[in-house]
C-alpha positions as CSV (number, residue, x, y, z in Angstrom):
1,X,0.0,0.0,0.0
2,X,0.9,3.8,-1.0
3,X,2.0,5.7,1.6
4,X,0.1,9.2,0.9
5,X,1.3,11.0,4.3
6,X,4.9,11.2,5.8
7,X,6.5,13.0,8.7
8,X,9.6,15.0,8.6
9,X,11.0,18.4,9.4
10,X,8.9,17.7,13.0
11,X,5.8,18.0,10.6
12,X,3.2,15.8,8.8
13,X,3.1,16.2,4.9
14,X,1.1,15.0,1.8
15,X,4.0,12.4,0.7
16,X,6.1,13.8,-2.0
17,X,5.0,17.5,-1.2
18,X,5.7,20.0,0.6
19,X,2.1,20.9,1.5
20,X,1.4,20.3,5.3
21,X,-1.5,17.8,6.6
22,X,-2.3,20.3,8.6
23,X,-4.2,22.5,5.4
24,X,-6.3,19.1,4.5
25,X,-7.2,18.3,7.9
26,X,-8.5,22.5,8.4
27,X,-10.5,22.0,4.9
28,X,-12.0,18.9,5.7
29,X,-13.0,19.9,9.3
30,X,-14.3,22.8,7.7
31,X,-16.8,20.5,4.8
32,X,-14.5,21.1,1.9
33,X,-14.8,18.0,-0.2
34,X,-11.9,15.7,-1.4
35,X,-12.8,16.9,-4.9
36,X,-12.4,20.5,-3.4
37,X,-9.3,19.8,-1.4
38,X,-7.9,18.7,-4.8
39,X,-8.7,22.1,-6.6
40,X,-6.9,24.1,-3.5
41,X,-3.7,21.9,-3.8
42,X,-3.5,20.2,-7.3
43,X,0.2,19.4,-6.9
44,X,-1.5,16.6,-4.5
45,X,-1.5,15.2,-7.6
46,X,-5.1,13.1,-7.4
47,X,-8.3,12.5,-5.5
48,X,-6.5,9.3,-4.2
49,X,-3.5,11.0,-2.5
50,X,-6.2,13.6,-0.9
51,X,-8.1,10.1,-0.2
52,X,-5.0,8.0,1.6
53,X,-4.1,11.5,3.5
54,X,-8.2,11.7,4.9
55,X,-7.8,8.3,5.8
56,X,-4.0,9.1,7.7
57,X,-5.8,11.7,9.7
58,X,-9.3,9.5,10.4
59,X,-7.1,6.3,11.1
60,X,-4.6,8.5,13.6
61,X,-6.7,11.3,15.1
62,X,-5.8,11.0,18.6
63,X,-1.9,11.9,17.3
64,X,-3.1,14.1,14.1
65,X,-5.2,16.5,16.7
66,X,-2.4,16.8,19.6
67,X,-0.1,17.7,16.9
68,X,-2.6,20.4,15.4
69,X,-3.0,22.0,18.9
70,X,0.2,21.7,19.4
71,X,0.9,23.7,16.3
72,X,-1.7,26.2,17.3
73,X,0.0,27.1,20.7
74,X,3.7,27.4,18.8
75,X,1.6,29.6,16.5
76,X,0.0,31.9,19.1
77,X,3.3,32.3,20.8
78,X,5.0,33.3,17.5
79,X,1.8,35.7,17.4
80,X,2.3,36.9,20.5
81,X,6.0,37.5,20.0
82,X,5.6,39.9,17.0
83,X,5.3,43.6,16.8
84,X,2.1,45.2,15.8
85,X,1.6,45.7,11.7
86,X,2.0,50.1,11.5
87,X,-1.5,51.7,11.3
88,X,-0.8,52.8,7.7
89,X,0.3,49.1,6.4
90,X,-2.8,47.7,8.1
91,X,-5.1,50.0,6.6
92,X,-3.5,49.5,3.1
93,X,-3.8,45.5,3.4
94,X,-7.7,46.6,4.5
95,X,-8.2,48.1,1.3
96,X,-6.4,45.7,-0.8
97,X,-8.5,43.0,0.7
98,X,-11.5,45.1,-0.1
99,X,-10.7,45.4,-3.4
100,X,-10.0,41.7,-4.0
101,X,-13.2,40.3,-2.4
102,X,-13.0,36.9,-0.4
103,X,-10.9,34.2,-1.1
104,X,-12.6,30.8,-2.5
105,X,-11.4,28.1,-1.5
């Protein structure tokens, strides 16, 4: 059998990519479809790899989900660690979002 997920670098990755498990497993939670995964991330390469890497995450929760939270708190502490964006950049990344509407996914 194919392996379609593998860990390295202290992360969990699509095999052959370098697009985290953690991106699939946030879609799916969310109700994107494999089919829709697929379209977000075509260098997955085929419905089967976004299959297999479903079925990592369903057939390994209990590990998948501590290593998503623990992602979340190195996240928030690199958050928490940064300097606020300057008023005028942050209203200029405002507008440009504005201007480009919302992001399908």
């Amino acid at each position: 059998m194919q392996d379609y997920v593998e860990q390295r670098e202290a992360g969990y990755y699509v095999a052959g990519t370098r697009i985290a498990l953690d991106r699939l497993v946030h879609l799916f939670q969310n109700g994107a479809s494999p089919e829709t995964i697929l379209r977000s991330f075509p260098l997955i390469g085929s419905l089967e790899r976004v299959y297999g890497a479903i079925t990592f995450y369903l057939a390994n929760k209990e590990v998948v989900e501590a290593y998503l939270t623990e992602q979340d708190r190195l996240w928030a502490e690199a958050e928490a660690c940064q300097s606020p964006l300057p008023a005028s950049l942050t209203e200029k990344l405002r507008r440009a979002t504005e201007e480009v509407g919302p992001r399908q996914v």
